[in-house]
C-alpha positions in Angstrom: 97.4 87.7 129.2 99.3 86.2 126.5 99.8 82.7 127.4 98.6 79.7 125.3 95.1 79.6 124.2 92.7 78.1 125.6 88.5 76.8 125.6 88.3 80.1 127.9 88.0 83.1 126.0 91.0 85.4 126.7 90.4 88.6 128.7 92.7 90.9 125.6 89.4 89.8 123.7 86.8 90.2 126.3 88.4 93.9 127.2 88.3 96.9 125.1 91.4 99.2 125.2 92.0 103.1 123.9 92.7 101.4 120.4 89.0 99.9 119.7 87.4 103.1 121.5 89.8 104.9 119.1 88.3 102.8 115.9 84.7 102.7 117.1 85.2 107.0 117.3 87.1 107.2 113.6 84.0 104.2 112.5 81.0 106.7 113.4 83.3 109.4 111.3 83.8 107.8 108.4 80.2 106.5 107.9 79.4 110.2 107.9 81.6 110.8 104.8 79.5 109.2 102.4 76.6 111.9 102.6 78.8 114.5 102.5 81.1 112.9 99.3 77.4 112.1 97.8 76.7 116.0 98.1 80.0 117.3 96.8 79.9 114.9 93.7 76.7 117.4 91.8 79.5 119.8 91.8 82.7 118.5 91.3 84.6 115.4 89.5 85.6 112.6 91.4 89.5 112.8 91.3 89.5 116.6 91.9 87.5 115.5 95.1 89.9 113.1 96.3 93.2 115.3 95.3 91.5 118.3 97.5 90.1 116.2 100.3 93.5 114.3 100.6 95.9 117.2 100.0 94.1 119.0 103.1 95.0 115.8 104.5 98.3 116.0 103.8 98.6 119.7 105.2 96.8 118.6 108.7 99.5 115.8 109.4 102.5 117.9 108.1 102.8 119.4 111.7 102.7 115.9 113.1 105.7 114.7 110.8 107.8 118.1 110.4 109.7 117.5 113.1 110.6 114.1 112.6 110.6 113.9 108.5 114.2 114.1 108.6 114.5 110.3 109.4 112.2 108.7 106.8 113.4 105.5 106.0 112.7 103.5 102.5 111.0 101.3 104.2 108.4 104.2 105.4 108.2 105.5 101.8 107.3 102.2 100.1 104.7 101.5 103.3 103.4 104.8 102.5 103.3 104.7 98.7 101.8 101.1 99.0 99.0 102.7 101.6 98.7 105.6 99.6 98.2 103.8 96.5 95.3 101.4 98.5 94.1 104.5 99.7 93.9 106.4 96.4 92.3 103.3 94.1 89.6 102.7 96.7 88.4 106.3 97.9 88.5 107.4 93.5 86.3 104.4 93.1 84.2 105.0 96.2 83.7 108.3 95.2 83.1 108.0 91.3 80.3 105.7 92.3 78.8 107.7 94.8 77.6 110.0 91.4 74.9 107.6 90.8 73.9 105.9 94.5 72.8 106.9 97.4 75.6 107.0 100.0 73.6 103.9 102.3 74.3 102.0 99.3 77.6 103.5 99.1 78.4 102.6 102.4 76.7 98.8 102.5 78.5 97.5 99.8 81.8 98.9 101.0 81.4 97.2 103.9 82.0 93.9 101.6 85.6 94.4 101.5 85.8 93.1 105.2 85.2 89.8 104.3 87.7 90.1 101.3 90.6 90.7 104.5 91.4 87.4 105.4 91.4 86.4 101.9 94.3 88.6 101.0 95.7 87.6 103.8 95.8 83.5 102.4 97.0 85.4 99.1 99.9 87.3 100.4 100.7 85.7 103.9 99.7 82.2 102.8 97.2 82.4 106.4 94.7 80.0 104.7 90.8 81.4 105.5 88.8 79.9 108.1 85.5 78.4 107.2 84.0 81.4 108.9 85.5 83.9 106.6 84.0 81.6 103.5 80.9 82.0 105.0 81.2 85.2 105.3 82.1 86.0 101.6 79.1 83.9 100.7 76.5 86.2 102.9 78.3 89.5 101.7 77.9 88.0 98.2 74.1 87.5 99.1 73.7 91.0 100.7 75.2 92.7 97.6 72.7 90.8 94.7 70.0 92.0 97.2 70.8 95.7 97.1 71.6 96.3 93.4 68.4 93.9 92.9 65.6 96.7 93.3 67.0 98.5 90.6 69.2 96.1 88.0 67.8 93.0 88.7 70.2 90.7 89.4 72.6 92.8 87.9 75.1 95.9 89.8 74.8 99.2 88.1 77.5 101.3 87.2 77.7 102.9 90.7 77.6 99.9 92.3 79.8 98.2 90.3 82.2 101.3 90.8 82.1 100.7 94.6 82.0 97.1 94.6 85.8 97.1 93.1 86.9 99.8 95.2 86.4 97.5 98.3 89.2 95.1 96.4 91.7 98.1 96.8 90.4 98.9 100.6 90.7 95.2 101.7 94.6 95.9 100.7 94.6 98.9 102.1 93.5 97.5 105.7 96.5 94.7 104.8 99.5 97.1 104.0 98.7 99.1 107.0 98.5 95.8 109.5 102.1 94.4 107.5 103.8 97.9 108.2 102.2 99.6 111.3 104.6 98.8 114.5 107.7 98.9 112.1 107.4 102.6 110.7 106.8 105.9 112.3 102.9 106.7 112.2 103.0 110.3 111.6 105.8 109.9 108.7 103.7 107.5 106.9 100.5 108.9 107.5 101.7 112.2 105.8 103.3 110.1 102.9 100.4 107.8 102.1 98.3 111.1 102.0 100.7 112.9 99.5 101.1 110.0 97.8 96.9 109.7 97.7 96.4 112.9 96.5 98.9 113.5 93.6 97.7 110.4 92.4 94.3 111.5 92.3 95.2 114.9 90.5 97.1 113.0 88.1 94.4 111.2 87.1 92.3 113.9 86.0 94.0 114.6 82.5 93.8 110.8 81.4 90.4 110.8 82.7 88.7 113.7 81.2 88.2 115.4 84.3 88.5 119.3 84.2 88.8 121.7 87.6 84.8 122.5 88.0 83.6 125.9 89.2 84.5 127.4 92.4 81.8 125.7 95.1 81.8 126.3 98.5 80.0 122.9 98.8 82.8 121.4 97.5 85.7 123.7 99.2 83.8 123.1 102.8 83.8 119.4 101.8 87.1 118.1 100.8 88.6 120.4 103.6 86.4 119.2 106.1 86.9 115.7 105.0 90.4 116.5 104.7 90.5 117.3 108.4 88.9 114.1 109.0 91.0 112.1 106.7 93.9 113.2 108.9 92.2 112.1 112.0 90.9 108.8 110.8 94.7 107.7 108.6 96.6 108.9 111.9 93.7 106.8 114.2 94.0 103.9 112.3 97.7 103.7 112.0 98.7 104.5 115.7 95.5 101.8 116.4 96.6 98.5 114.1 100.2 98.6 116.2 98.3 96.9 118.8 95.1 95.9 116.4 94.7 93.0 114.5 93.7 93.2 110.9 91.0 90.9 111.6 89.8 92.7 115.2 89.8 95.9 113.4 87.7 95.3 110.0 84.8 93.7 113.2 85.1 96.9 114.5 84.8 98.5 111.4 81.7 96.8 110.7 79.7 99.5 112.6 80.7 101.9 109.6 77.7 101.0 107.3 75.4 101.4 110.3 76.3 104.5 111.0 76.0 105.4 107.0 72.8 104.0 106.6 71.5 106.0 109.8 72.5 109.5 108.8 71.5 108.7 104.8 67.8 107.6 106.5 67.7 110.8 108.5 69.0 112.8 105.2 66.1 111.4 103.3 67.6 107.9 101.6 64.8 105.1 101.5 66.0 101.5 100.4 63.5 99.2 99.4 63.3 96.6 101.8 64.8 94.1 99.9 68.1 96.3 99.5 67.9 96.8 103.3 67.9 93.4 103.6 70.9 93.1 101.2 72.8 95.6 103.7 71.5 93.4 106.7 73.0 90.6 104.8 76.8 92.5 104.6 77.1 93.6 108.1 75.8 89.8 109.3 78.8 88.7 106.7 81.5 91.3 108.3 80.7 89.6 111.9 80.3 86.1 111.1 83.5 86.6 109.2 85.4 87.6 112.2 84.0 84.6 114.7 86.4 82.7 116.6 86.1 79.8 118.2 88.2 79.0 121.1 91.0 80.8 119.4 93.4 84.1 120.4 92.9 86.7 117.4 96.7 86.7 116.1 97.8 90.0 114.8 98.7 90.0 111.0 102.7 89.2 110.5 105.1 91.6 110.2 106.8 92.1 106.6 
């Protein structure tokens, strides 16, 4: 099962294990998110959002961790600052742009920062990209012009813009998890990289202008459901990328914009066809990104 490679595609590739089924469950989740998030944001700030959604986080995978927080190494708490700090860049971003687009959009051009993997991966593990992850950049590149094209031109509104740079911090995210994963305890982490998630995003409301808004039960059902959620999908993808490539995981995770664009379509979103084409584009760029040829898919090296 783990021999040398060879022209015959290896059965660990053909098969799909309790990891991907756990991935492709946490994938159909999280392309839900972006409806609700787009809802929330007409009644609260964007950091207030992601302090409350990721502090009930925190609180949901504190029972996990309790009885074993007692051993947290330094290595744990700089994996879970690093992840937590990932984690808190990307979803503030996400969710500051989500103000001005619909979540489809949201959720296609986040799907951009799967391509954007393997080149952190040259960056930081000096794994030089294979020519299918340059094509891929090139079509998600494509794909995004396309769907800020109906209204901008050629140009990304502030929104997208917003979003686009968050998929920078989510690409790292994806990294630090893969580079730390089978050498920390998952539920320790998890709880720190949440903590770690939210605080910052409280912080960040006093530099940013951002006051507490009015009590909402839209947004109180919302942070704490996504909080719940958050838990499930952190814990789900830590426990997962022990055994998950970096690489194998952002292909799996290339059903997320699907899934966003089909519950914004049934919530009323309409892309012109050329941004649906854009979004078309990004999803072909997260698969092509992730072909292999003849070769076993490596997990990432361990720090």
């Amino acid at each position: 099962m783990h021999g040398a490679a060879s022209s015959t595609p290896s059965p660990s590739r053909l098969m799909i294990g309790r990891p991907e089924l756990a991935l492709i469950g946490i994938t159909f989740l999280w392309g839900g998110t972006f409806l609700i998030v787009h809802q929330a944001m007409r009644h609260s700030g964007p950091f207030f959002f992601v302090g409350l959604r990721f502090g009930t986080a925190a609180l949901m995978a504190l029972p996990l961790a309790l009885p074993v927080l007692r051993g947290v190494t330094r290595r744990e708490w700089l994996a879970g600052g690093m992840i937590g700090l990932g984690i808190f860049a990307g979803y503030s971003l996400q969710t500051w742009g989500l103000r001005t687009i619909p979540s489809s959009t949201s959720a296609f051009i986040t799907a951009a920062y799967v391509p954007l993997v393997p080149i952190f991966q040259w960056l930081i593990l000096r794994r030089p990209p294979r020519l299918a992850s340059w094509a891929g950049v090139a079509l998600a590149f494509i794909g995004l012009l396309l769907i800020a094209a109906p209204r901008e031109g050629l140009s990304l509104g502030r929104g997208e813009a917003l979003t686009l740079i968050s998929t920078l911090a989510i690409a790292l995210e994806i990294i630090f998890i893969s580079l730390w994963a089978s050498r920390v305890n998952v539920a320790r982490v998890t709880l720190i990289q949440l903590m770690v998630t939210s605080i910052l995003a409280f912080s960040s409301m006093i530099p940013a202008g951002e006051t507490v808004p009015p009590f909402s039960w839209t947004v109180v059902l919302s942070a704490c459901g996504l909080g719940l959620m958050t838990a499930l999908i952190q814990l789900v993808m830590n426990w997962a990328q022990q055994s998950v490539s970096a690489t194998r995981a952002t292909l799996i995770y290339a059903g997320e914009p699907v899934w966003a664009g089909i519950i914004g379509w049934i919530a009323g979103d309409r892309l012109p066809a050329i941004a649906l084409l854009g979004g078309i584009l990004v999803v072909a760029a997260v698969i092509v990104s992730e072909i292999r040829f003849g070769k076993t898919d490596n997990k990432v090296p361990q720090a």
